[in-house]
mmCIF entry with sequence, helices, sheets and N, C-alpha, C, O atoms, coordinates in Angstrom:
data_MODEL
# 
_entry.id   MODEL 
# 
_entity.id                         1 
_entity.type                       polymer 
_entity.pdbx_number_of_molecules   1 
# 
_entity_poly.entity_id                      1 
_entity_poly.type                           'polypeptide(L)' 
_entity_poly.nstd_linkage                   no 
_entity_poly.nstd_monomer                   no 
_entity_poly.pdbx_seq_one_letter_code       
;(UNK)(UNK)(UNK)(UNK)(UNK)(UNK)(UNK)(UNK)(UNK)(UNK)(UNK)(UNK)(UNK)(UNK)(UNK)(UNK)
(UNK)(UNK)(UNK)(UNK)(UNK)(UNK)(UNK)(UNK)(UNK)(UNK)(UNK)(UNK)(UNK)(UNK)(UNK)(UNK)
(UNK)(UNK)(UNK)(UNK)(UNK)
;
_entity_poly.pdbx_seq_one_letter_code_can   XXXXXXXXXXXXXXXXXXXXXXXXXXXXXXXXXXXXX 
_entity_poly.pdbx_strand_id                 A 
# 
loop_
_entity_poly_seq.entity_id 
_entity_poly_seq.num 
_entity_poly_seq.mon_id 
_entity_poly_seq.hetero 
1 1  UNK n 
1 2  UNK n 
1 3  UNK n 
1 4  UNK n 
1 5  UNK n 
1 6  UNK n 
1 7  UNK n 
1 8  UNK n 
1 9  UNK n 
1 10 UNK n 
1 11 UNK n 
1 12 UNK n 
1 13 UNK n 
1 14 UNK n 
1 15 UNK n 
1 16 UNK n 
1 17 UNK n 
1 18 UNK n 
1 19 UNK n 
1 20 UNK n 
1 21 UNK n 
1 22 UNK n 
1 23 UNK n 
1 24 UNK n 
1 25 UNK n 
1 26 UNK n 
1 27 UNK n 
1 28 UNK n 
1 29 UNK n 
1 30 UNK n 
1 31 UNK n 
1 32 UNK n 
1 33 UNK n 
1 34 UNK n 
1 35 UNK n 
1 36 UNK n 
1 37 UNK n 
# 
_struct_asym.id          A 
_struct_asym.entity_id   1 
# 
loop_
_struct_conf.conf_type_id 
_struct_conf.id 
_struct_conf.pdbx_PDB_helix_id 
_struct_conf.beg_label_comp_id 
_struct_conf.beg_label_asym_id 
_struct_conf.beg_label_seq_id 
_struct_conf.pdbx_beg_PDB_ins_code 
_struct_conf.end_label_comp_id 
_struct_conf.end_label_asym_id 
_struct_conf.end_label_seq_id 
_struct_conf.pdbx_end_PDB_ins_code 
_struct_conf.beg_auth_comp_id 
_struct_conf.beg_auth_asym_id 
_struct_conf.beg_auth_seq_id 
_struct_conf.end_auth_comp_id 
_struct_conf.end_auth_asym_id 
_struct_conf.end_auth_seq_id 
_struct_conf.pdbx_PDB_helix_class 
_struct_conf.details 
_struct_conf.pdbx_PDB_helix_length 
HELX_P HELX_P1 AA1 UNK A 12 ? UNK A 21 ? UNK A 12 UNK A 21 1 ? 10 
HELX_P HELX_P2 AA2 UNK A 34 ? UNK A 36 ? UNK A 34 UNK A 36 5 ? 3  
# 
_struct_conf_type.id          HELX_P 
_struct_conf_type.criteria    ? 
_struct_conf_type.reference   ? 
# 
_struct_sheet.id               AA1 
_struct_sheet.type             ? 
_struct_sheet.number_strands   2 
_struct_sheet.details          ? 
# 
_struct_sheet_order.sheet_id     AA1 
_struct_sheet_order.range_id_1   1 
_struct_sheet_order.range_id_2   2 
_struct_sheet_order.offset       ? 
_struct_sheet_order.sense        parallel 
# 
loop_
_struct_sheet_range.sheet_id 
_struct_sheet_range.id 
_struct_sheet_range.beg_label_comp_id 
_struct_sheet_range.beg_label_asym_id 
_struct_sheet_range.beg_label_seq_id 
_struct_sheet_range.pdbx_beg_PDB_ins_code 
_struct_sheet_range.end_label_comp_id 
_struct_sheet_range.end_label_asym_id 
_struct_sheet_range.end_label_seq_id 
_struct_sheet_range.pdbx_end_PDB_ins_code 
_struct_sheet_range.beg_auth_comp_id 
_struct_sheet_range.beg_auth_asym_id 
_struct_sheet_range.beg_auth_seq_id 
_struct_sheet_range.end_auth_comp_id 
_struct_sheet_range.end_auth_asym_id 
_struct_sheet_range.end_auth_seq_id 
AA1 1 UNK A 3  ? UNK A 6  ? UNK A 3  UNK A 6  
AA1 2 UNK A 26 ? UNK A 29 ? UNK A 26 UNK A 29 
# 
loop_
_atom_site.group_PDB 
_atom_site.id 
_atom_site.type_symbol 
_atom_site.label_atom_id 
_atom_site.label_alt_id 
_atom_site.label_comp_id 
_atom_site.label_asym_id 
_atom_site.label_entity_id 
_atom_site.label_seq_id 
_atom_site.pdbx_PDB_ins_code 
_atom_site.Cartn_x 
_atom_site.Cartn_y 
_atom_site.Cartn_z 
_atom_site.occupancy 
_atom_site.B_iso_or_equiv 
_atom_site.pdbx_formal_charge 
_atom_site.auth_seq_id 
_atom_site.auth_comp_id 
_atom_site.auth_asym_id 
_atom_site.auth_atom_id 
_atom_site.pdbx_PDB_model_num 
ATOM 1   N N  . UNK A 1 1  ? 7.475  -20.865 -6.467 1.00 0.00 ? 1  UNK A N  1 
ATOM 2   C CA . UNK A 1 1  ? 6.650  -19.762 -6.009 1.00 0.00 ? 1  UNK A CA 1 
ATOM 3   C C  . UNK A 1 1  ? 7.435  -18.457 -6.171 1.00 0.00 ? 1  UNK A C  1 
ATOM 4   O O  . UNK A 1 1  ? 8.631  -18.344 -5.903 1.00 0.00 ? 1  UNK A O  1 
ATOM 5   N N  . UNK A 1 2  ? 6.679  -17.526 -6.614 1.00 0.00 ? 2  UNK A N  1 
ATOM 6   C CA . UNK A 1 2  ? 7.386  -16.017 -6.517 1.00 0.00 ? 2  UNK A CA 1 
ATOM 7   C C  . UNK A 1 2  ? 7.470  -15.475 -5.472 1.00 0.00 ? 2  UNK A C  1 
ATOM 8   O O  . UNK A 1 2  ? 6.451  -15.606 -4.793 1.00 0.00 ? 2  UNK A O  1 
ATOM 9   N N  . UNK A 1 3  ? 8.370  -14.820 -4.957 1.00 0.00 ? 3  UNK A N  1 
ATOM 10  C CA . UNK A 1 3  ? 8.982  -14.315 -4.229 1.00 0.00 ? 3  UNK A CA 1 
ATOM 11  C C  . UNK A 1 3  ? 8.905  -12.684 -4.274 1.00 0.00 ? 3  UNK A C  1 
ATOM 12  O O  . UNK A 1 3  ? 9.262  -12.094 -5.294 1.00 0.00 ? 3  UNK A O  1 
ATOM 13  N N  . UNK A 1 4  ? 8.427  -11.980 -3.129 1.00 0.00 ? 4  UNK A N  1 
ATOM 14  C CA . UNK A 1 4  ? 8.454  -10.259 -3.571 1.00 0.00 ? 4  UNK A CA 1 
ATOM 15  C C  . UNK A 1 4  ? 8.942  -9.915  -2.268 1.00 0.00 ? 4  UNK A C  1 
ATOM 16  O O  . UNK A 1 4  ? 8.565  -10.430 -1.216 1.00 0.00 ? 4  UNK A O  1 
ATOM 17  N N  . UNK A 1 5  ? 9.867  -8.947  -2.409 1.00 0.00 ? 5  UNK A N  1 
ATOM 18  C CA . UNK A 1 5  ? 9.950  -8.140  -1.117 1.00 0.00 ? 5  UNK A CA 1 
ATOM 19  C C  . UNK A 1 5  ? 10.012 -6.244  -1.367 1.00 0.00 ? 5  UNK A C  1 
ATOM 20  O O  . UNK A 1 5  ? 10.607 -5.622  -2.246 1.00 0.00 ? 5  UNK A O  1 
ATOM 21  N N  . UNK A 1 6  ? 9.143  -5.713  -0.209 1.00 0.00 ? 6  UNK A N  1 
ATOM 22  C CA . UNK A 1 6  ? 9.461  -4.325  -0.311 1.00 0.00 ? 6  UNK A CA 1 
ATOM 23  C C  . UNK A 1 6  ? 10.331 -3.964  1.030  1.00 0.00 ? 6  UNK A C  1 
ATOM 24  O O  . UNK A 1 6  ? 10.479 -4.432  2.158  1.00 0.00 ? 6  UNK A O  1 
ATOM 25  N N  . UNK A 1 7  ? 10.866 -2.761  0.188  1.00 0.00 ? 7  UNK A N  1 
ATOM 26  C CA . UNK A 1 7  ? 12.085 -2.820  0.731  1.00 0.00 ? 7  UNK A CA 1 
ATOM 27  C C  . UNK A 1 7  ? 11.329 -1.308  1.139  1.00 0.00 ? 7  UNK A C  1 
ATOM 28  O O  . UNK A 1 7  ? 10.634 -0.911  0.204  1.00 0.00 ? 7  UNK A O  1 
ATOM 29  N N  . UNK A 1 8  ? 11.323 -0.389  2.339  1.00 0.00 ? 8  UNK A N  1 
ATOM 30  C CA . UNK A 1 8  ? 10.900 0.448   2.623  1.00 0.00 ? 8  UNK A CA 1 
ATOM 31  C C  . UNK A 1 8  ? 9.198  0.590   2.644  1.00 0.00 ? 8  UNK A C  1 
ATOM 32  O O  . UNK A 1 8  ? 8.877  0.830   1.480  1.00 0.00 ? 8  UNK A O  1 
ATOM 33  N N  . UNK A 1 9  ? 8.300  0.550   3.280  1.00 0.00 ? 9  UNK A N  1 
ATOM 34  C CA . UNK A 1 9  ? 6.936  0.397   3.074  1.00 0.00 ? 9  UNK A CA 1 
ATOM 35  C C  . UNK A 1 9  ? 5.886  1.431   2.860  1.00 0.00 ? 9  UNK A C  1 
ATOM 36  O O  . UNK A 1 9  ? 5.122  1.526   1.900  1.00 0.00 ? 9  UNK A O  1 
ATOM 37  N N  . UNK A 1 10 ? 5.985  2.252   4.002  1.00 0.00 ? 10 UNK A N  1 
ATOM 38  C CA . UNK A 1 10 ? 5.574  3.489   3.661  1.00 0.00 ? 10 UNK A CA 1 
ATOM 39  C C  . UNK A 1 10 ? 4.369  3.221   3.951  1.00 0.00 ? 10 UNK A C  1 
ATOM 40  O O  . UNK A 1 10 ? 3.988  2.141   4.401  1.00 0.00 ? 10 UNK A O  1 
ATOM 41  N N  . UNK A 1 11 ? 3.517  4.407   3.662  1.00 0.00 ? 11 UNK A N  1 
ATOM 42  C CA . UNK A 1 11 ? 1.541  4.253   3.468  1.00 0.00 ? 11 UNK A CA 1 
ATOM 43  C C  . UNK A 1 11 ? 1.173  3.411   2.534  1.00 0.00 ? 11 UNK A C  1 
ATOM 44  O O  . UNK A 1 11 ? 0.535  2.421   2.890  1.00 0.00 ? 11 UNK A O  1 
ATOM 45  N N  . UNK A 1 12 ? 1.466  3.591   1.217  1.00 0.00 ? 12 UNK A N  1 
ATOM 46  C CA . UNK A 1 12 ? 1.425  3.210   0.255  1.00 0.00 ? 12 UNK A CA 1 
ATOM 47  C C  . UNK A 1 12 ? 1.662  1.683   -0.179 1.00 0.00 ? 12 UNK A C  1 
ATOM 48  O O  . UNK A 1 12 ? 0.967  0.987   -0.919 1.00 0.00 ? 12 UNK A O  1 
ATOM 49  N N  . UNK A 1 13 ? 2.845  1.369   0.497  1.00 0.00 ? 13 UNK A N  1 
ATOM 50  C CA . UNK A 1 13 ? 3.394  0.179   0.277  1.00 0.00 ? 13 UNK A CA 1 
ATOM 51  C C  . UNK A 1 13 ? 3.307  -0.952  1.748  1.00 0.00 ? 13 UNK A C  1 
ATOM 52  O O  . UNK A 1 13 ? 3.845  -2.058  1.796  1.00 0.00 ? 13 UNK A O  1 
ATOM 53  N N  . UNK A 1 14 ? 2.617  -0.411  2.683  1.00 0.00 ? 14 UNK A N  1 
ATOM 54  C CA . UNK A 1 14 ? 1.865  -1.199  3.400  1.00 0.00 ? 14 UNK A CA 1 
ATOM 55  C C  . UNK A 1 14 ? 1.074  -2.427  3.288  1.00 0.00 ? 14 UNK A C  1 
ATOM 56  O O  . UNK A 1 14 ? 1.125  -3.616  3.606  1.00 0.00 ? 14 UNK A O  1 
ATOM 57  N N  . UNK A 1 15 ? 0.274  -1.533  2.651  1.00 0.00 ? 15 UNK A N  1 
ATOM 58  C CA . UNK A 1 15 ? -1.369 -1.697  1.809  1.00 0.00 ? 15 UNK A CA 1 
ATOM 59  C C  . UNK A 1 15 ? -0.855 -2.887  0.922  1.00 0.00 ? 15 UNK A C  1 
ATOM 60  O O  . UNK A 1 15 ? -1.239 -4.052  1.034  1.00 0.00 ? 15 UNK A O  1 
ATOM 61  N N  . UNK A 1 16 ? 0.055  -2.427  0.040  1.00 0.00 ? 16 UNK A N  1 
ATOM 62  C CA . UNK A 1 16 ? 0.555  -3.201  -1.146 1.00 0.00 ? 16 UNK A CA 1 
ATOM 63  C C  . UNK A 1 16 ? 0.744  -4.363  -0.727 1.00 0.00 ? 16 UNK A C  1 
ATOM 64  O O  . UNK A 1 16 ? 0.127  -5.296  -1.240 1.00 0.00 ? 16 UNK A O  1 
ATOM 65  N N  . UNK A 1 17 ? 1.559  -4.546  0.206  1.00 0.00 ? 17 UNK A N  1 
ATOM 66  C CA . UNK A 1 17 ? 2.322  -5.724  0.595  1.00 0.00 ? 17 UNK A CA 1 
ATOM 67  C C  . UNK A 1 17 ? 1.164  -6.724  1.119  1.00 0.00 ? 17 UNK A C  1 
ATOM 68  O O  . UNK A 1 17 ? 1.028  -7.870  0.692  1.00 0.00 ? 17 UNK A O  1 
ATOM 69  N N  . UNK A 1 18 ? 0.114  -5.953  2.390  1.00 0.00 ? 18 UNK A N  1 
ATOM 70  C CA . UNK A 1 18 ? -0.719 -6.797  3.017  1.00 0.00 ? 18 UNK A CA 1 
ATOM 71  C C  . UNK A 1 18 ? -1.469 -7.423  1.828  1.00 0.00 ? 18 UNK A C  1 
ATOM 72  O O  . UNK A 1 18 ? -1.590 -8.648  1.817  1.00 0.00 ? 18 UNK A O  1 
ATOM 73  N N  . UNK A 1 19 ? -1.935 -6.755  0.917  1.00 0.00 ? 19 UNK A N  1 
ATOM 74  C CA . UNK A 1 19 ? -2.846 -7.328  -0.188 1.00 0.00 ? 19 UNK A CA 1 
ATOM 75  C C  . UNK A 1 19 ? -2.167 -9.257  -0.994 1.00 0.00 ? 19 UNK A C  1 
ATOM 76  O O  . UNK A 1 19 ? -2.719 -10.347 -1.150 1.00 0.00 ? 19 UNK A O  1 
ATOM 77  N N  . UNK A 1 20 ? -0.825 -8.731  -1.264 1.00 0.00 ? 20 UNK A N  1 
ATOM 78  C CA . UNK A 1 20 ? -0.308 -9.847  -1.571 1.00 0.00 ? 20 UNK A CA 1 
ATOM 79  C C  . UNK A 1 20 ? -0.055 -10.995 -0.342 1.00 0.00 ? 20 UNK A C  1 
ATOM 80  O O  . UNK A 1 20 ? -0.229 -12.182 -0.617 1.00 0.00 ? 20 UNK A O  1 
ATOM 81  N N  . UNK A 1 21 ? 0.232  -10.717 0.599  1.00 0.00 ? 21 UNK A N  1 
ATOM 82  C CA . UNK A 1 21 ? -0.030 -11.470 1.804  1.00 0.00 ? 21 UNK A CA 1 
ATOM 83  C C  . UNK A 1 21 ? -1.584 -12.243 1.294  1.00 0.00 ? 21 UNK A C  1 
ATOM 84  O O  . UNK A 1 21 ? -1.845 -13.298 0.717  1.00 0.00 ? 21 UNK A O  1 
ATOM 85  N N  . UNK A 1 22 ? -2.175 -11.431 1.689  1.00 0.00 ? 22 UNK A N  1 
ATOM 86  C CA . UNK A 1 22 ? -3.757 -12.005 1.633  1.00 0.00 ? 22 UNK A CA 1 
ATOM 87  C C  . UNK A 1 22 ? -4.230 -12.564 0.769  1.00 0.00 ? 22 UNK A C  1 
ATOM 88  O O  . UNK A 1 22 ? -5.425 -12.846 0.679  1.00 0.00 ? 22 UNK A O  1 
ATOM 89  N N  . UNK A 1 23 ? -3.120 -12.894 -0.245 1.00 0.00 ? 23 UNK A N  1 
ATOM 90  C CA . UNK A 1 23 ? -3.505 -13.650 -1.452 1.00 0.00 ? 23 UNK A CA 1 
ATOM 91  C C  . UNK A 1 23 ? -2.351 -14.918 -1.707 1.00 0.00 ? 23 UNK A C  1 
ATOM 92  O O  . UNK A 1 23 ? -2.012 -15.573 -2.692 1.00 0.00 ? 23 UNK A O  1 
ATOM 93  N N  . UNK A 1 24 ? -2.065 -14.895 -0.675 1.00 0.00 ? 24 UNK A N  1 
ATOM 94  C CA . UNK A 1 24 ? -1.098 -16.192 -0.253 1.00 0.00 ? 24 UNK A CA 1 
ATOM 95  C C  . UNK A 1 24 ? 0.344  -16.230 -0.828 1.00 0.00 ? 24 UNK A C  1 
ATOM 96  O O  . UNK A 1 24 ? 1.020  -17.259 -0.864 1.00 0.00 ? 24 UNK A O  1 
ATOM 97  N N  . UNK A 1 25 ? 0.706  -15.154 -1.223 1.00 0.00 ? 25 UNK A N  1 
ATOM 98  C CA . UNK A 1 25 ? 2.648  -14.463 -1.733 1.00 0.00 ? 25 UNK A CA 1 
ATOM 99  C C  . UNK A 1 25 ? 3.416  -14.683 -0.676 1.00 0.00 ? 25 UNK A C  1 
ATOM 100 O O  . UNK A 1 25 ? 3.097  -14.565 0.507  1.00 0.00 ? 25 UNK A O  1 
ATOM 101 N N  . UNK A 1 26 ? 4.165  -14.919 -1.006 1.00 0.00 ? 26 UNK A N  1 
ATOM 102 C CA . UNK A 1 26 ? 5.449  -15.198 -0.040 1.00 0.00 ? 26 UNK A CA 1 
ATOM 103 C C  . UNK A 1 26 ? 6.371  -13.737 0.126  1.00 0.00 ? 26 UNK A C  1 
ATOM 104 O O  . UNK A 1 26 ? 7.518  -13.739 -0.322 1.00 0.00 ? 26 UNK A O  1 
ATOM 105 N N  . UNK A 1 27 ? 5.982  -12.858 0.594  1.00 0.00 ? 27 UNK A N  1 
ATOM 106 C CA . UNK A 1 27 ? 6.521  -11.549 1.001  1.00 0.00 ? 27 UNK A CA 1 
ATOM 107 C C  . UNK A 1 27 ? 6.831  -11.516 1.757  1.00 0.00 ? 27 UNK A C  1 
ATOM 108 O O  . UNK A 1 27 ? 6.326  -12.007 2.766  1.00 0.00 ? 27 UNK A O  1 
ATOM 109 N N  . UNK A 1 28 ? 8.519  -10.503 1.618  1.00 0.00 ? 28 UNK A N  1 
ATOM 110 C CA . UNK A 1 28 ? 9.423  -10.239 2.891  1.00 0.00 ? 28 UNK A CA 1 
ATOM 111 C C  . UNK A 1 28 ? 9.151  -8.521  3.004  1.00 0.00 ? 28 UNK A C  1 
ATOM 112 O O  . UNK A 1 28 ? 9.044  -7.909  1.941  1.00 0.00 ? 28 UNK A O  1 
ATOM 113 N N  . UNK A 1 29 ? 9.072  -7.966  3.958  1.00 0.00 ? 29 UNK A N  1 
ATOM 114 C CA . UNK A 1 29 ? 8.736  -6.837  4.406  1.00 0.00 ? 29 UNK A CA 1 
ATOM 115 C C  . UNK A 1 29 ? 10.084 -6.559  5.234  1.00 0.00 ? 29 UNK A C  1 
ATOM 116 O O  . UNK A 1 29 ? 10.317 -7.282  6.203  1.00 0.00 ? 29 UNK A O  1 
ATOM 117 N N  . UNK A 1 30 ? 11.073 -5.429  4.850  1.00 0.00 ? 30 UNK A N  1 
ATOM 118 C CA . UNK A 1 30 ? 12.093 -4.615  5.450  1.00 0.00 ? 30 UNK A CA 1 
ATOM 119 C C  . UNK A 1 30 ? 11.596 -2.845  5.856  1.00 0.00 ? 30 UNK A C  1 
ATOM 120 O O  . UNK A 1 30 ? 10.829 -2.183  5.157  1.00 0.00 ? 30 UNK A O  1 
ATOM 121 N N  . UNK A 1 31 ? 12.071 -2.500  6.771  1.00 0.00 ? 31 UNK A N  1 
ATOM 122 C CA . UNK A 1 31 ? 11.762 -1.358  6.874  1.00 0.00 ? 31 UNK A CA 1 
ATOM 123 C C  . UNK A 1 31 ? 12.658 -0.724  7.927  1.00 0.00 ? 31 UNK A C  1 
ATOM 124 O O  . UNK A 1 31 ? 12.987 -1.458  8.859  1.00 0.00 ? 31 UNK A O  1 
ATOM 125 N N  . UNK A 1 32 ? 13.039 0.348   7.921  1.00 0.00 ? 32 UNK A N  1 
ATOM 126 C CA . UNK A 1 32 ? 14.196 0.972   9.081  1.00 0.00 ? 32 UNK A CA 1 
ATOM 127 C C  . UNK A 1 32 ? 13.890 1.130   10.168 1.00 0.00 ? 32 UNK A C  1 
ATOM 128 O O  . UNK A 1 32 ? 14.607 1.057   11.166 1.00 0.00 ? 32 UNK A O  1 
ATOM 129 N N  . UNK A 1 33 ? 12.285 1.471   10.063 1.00 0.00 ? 33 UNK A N  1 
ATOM 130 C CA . UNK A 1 33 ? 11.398 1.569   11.867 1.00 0.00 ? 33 UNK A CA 1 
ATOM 131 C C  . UNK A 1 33 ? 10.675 0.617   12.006 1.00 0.00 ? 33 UNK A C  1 
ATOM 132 O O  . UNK A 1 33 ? 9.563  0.686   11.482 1.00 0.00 ? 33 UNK A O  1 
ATOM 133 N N  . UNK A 1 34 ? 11.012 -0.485  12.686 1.00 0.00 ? 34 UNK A N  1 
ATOM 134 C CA . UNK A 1 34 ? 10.185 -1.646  12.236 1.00 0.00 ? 34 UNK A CA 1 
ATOM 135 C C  . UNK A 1 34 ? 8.657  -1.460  13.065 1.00 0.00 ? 34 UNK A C  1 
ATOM 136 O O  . UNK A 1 34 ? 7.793  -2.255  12.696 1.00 0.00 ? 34 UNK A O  1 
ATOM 137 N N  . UNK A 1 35 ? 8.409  -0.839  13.749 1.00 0.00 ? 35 UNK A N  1 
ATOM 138 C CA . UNK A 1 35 ? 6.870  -0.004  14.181 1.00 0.00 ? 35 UNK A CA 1 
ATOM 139 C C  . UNK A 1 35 ? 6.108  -0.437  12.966 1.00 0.00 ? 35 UNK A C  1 
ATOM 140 O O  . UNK A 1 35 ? 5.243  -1.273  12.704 1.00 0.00 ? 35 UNK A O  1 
ATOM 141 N N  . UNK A 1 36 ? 6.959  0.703   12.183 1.00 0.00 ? 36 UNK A N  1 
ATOM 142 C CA . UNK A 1 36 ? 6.051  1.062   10.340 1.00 0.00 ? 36 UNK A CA 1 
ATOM 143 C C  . UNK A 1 36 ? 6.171  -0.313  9.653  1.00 0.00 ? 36 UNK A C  1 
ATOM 144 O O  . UNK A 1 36 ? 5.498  -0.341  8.622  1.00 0.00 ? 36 UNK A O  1 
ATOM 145 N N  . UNK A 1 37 ? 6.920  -1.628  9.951  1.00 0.00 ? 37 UNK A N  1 
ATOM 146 C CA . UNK A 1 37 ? 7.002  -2.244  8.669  1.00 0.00 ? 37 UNK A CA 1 
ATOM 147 C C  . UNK A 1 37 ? 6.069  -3.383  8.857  1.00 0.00 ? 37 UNK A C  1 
ATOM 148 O O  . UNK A 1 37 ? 5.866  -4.174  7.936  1.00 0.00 ? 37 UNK A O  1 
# 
């Protein structure tokens, strides 16, 4: 399985990440304020 992680998320890369979530990706989500990540 592929593997993605974003590294900082942002507005932009929120979105991004949840989408691949929701399509069953194995995503790691880092972020400095973890509130935002």
């Amino acid at each position: 399985m592929t593997k993605i992680a974003f590294l900082g998320t942002g507005i932009m890369g929120a979105g991004m990440a949840r989408n691949l979530i929701d399509a069953g990706l194995d995503v790691t989500v880092w972020n400095r304020t973890q509130a935002k990540a």
